[in-house]
N, CA, C and O atoms as a printed pandas DataFrame, in Angstrom:
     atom_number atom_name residue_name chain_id  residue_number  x_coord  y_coord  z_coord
0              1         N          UNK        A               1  127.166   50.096  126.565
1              2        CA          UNK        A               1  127.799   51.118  127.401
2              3         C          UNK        A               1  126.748   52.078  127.964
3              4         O          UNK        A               1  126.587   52.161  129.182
4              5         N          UNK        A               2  125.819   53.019  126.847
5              6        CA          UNK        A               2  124.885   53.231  127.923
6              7         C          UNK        A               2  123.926   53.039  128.624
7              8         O          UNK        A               2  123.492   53.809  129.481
8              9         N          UNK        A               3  123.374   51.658  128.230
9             10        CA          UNK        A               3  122.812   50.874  128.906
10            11         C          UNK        A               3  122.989   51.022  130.403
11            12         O          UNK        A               3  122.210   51.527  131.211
12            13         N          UNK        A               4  124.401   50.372  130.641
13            14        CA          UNK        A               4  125.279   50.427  132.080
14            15         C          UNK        A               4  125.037   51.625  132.444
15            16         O          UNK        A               4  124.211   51.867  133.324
16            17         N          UNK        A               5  125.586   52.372  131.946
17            18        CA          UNK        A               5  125.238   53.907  132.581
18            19         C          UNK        A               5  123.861   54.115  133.123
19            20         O          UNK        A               5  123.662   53.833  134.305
20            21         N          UNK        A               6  123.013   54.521  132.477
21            22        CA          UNK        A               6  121.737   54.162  132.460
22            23         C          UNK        A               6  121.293   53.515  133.571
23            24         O          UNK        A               6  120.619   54.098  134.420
24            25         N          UNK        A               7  121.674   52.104  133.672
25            26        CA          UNK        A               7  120.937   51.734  134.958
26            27         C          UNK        A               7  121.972   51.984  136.242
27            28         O          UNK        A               7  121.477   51.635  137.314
28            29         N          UNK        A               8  123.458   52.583  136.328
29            30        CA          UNK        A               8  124.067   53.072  137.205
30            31         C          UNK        A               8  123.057   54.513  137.605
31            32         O          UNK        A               8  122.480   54.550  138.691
32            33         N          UNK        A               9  122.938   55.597  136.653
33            34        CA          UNK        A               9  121.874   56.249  136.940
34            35         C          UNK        A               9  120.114   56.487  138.025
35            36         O          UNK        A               9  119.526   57.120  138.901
36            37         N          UNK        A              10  120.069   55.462  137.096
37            38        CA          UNK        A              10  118.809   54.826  137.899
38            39         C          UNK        A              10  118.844   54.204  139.669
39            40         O          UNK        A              10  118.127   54.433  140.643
40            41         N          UNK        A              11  119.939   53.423  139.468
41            42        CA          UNK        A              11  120.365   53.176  140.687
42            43         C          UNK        A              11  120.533   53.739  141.763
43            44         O          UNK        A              11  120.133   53.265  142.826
44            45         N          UNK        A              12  121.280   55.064  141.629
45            46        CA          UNK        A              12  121.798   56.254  142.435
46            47         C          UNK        A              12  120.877   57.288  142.169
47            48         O          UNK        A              12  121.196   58.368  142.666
48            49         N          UNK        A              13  119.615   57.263  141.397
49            50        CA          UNK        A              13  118.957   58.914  140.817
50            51         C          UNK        A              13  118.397   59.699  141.754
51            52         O          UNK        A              13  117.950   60.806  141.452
52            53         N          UNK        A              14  118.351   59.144  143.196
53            54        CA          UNK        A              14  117.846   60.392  144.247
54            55         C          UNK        A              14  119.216   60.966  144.865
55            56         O          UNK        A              14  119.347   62.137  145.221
56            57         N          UNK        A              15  120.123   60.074  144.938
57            58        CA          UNK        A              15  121.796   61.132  144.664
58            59         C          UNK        A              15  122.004   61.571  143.936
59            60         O          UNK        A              15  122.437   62.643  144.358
60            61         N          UNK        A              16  122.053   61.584  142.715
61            62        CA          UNK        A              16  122.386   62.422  141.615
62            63         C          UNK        A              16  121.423   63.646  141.113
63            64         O          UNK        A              16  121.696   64.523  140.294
64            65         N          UNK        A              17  120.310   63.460  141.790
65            66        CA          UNK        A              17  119.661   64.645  141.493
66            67         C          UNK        A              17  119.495   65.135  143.049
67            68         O          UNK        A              17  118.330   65.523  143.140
68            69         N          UNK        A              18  120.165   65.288  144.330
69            70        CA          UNK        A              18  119.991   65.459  145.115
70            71         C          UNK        A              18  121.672   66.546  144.567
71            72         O          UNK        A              18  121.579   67.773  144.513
72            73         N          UNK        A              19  122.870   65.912  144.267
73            74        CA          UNK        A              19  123.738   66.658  144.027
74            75         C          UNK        A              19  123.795   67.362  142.911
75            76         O          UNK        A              19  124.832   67.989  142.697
76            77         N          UNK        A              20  122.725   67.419  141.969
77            78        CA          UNK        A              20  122.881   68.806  140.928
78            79         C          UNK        A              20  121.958   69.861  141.467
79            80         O          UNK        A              20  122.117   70.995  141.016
80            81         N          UNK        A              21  120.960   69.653  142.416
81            82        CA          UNK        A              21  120.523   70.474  142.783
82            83         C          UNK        A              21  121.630   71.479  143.834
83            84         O          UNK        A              21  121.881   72.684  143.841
84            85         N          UNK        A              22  122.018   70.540  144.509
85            86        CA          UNK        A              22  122.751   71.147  145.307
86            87         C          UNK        A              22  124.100   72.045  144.553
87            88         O          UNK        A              22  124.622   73.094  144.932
88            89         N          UNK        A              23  124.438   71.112  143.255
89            90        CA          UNK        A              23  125.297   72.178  142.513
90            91         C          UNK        A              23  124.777   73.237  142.037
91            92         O          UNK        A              23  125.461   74.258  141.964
92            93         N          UNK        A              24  123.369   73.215  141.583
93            94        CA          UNK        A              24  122.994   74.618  141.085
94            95         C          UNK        A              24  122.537   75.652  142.133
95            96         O          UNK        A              24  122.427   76.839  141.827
96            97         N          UNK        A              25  122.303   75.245  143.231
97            98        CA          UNK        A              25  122.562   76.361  144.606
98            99         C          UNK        A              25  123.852   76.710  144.858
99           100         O          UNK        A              25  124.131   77.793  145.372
100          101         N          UNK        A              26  124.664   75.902  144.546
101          102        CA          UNK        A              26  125.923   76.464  145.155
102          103         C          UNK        A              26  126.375   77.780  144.159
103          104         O          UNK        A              26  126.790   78.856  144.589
104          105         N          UNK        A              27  126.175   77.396  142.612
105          106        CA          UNK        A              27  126.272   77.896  141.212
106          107         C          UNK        A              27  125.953   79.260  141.571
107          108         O          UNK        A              27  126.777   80.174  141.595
108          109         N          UNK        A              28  124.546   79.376  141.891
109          110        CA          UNK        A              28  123.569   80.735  141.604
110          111         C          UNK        A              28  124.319   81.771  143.138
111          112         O          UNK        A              28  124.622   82.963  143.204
112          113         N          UNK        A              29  124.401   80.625  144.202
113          114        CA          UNK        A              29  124.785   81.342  145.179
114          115         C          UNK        A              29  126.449   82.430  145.296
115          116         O          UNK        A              29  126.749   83.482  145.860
116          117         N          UNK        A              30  127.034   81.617  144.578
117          118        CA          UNK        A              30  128.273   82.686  143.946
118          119         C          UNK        A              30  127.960   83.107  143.556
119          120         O          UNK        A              30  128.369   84.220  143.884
120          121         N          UNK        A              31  127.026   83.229  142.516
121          122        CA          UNK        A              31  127.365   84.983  142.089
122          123         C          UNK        A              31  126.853   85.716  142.411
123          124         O          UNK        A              31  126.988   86.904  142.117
124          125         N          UNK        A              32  125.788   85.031  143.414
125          126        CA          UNK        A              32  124.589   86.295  144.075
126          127         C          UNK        A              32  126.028   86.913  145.249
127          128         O          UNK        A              32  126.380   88.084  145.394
128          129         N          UNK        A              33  126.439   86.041  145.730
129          130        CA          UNK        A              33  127.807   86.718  147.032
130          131         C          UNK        A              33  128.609   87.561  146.300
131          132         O          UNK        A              33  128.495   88.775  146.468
132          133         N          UNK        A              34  129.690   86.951  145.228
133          134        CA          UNK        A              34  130.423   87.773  144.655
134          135         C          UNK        A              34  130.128   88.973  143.498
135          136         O          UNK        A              34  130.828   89.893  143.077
136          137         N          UNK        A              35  128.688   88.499  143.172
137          138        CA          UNK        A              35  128.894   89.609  141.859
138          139         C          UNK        A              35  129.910   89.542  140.824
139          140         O          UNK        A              35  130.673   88.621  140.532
140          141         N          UNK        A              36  129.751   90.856  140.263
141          142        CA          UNK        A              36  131.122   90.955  139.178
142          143         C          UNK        A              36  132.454   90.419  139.407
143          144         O          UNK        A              36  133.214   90.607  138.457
144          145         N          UNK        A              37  132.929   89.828  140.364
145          146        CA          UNK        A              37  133.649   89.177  140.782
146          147         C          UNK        A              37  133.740   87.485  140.696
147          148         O          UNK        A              37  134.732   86.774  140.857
148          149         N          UNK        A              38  132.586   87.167  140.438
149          150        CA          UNK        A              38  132.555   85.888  140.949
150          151         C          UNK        A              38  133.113   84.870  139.467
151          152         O          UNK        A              38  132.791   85.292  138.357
152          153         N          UNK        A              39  133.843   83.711  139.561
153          154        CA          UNK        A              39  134.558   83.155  138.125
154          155         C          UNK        A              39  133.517   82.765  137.162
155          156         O          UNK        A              39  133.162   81.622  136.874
156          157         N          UNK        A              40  133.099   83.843  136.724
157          158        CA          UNK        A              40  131.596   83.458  135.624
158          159         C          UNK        A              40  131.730   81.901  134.714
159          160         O          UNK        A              40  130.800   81.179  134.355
160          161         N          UNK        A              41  133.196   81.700  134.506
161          162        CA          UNK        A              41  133.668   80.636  133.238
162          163         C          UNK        A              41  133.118   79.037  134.475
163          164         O          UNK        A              41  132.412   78.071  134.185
164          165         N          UNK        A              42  133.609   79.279  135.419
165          166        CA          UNK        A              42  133.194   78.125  136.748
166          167         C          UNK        A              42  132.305   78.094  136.920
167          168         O          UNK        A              42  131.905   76.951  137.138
168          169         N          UNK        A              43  131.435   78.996  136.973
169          170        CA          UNK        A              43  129.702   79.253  137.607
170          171         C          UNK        A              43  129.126   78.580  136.091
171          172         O          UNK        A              43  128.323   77.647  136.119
172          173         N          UNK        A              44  129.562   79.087  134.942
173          174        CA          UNK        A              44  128.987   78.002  133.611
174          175         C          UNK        A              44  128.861   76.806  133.692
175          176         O          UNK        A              44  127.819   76.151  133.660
176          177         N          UNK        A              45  130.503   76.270  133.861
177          178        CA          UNK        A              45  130.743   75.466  133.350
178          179         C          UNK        A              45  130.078   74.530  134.392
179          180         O          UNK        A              45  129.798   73.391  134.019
180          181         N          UNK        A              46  129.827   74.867  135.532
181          182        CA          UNK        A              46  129.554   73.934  136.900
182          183         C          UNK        A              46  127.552   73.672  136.641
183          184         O          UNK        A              46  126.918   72.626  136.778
184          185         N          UNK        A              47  126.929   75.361  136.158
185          186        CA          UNK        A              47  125.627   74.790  135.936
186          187         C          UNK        A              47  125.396   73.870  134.989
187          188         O          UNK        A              47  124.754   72.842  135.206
188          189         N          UNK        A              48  126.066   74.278  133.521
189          190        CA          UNK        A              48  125.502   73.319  132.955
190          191         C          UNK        A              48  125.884   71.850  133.125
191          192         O          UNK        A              48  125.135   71.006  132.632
192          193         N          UNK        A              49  127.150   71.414  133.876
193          194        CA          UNK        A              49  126.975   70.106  134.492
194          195         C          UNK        A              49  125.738   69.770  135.048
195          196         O          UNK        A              49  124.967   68.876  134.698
196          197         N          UNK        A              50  125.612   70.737  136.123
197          198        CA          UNK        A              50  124.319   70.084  136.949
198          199         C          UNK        A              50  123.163   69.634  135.866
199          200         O          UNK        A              50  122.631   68.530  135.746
200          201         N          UNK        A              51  122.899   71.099  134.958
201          202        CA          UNK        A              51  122.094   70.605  134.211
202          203         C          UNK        A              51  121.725   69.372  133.272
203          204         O          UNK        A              51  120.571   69.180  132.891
204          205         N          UNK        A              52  122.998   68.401  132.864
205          206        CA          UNK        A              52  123.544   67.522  132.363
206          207         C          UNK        A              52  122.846   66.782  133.434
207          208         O          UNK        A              52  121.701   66.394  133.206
208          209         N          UNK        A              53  123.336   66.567  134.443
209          210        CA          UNK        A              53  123.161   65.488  135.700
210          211         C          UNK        A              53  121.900   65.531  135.386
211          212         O          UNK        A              53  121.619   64.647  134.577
212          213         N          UNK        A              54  120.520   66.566  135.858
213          214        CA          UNK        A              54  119.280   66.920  136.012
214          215         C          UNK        A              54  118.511   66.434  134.630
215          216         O          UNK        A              54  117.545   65.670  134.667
216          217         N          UNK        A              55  119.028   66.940  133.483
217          218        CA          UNK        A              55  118.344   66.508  132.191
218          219         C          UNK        A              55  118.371   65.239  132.249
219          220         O          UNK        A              55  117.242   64.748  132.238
220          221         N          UNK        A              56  119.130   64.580  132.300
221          222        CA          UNK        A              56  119.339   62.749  132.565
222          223         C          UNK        A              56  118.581   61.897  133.519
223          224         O          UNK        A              56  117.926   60.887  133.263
224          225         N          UNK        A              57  118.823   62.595  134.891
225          226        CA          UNK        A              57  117.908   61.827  135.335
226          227         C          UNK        A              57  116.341   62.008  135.387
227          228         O          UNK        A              57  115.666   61.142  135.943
228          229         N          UNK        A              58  115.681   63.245  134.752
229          230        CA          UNK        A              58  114.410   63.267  134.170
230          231         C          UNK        A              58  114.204   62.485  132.716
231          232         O          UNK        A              58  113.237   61.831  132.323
232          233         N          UNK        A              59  115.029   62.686  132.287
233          234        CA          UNK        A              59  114.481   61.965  131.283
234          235         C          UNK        A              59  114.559   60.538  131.391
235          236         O          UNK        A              59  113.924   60.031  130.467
236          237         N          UNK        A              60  115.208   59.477  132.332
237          238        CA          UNK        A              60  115.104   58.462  132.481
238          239         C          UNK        A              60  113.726   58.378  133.437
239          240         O          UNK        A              60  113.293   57.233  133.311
240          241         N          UNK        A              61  113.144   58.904  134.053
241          242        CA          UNK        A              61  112.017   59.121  134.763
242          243         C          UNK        A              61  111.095   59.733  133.753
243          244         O          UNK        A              61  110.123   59.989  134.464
244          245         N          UNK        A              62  110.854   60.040  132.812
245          246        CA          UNK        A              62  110.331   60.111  132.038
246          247         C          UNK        A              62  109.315   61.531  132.123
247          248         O          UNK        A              62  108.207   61.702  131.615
248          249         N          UNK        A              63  110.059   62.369  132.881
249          250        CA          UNK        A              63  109.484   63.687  133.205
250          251         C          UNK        A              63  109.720   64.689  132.122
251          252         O          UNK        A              63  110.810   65.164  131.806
252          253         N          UNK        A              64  108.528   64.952  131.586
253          254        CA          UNK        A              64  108.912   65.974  130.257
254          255         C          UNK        A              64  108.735   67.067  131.100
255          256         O          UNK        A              64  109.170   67.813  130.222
256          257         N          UNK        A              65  108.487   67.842  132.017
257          258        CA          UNK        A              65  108.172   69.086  132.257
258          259         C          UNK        A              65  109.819   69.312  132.582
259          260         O          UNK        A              65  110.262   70.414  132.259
260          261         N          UNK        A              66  110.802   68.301  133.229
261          262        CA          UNK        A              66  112.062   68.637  133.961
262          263         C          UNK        A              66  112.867   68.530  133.042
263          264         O          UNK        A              66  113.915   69.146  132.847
264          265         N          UNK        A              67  112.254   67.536  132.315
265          266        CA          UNK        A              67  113.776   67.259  130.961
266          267         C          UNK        A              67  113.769   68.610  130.560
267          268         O          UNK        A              67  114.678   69.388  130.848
268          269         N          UNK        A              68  112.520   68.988  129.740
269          270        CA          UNK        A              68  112.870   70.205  128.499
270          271         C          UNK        A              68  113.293   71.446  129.827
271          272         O          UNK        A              68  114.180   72.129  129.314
272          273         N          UNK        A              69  113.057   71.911  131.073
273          274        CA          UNK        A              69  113.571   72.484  131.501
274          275         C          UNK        A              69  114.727   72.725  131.252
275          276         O          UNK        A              69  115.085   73.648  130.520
276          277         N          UNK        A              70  115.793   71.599  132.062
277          278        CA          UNK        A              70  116.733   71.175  132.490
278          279         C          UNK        A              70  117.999   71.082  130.902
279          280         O          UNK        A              70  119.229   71.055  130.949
280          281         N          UNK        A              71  116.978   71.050  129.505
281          282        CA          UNK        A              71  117.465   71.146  128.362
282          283         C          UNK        A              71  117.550   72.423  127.924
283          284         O          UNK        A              71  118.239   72.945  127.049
284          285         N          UNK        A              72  116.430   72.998  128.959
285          286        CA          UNK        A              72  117.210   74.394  128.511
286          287         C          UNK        A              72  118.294   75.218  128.789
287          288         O          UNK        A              72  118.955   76.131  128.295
288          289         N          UNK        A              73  118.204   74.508  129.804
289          290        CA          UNK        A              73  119.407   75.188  130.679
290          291         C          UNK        A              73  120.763   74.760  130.298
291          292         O          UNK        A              73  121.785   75.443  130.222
292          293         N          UNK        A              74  120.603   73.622  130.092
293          294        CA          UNK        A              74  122.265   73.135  129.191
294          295         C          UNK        A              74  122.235   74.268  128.022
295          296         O          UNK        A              74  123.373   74.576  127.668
296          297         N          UNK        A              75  121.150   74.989  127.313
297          298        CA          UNK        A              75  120.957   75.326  125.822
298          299         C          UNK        A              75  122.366   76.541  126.226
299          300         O          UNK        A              75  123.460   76.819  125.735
300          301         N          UNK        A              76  121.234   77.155  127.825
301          302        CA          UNK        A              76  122.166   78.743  128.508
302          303         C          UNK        A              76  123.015   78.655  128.996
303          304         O          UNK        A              76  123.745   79.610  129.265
304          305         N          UNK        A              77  123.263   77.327  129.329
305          306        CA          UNK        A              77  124.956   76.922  129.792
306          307         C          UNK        A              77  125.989   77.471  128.677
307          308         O          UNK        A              77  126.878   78.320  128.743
308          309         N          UNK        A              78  125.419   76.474  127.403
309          310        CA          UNK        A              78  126.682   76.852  126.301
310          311         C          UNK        A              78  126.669   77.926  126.099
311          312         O          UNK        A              78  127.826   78.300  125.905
312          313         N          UNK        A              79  125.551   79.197  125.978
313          314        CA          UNK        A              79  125.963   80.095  125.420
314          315         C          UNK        A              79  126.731   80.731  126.584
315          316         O          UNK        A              79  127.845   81.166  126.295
316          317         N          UNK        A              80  126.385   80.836  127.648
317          318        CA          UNK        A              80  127.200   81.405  129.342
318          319         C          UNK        A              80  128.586   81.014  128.911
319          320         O          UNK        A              80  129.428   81.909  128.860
320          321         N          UNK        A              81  128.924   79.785  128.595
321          322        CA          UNK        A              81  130.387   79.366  128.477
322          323         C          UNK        A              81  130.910   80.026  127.496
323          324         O          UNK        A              81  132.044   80.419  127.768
324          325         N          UNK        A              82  130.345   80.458  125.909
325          326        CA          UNK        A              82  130.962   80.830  125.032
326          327         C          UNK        A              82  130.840   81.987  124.838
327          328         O          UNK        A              82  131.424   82.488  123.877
328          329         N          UNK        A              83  130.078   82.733  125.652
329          330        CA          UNK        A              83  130.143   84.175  126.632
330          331         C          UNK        A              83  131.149   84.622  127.311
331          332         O          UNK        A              83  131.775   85.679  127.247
332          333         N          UNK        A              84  131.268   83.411  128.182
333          334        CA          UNK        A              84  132.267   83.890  129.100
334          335         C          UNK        A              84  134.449   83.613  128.363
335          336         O          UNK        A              84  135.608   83.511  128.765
336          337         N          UNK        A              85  134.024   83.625  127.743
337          338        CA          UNK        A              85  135.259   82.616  126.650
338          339         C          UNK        A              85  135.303   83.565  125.715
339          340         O          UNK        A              85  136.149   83.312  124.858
340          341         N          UNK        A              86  134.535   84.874  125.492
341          342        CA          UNK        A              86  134.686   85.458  124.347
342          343         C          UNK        A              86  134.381   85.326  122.750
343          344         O          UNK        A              86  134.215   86.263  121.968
344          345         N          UNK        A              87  134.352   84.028  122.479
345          346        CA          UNK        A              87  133.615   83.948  121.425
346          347         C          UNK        A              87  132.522   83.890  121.058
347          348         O          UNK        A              87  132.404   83.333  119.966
348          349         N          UNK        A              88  131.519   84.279  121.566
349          350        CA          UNK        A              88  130.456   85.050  121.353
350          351         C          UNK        A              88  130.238   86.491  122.269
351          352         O          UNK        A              88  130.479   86.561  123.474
352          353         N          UNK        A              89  129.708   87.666  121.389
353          354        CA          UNK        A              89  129.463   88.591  121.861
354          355         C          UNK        A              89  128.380   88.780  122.533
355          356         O          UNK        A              89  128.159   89.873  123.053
């Protein structure tokens, strides 16, 4: 199973990292427009997808500078989500 995945990945990886980039512009760009306004729980939950997308396809490319980035950012995703969710202060 992830094998398949994997090389579906590979297959498509200048789309798929062409659209998490583009999700994490869209991400950062709400809240730079809305501010305190903007659905912080969506703006999470949407980066750390991208970041998901982004960690994956570096690490199948075998890019350590983007993976551990891109791992970090999933790290600030969860806490953003369980921030924005209240259970963590």
């Amino acid at each position: 199973m992830l094998d398949s995945l994997n090389k579906f990945v590979l297959t498509h990886i200048r789309a798929l990292e062409m659209v998490g980039v583009l999700m994490r512009i869209f991400s950062f760009s709400l809240v730079s427009w809305m501010g305190p306004q903007s659905p912080f729980m969506f703006v999470w939950v949407f980066n750390t997808i991208d970041a998901i997308v982004l960690a994956w396809c570096s690490r199948l490319r075998r890019d350590a500078a983007y993976t551990l980035l891109n791992s970090f950012w999933i790290l600030v995703g969860v806490v953003g989500i369980l921030r924005a969710a209240s259970i963590l202060q």
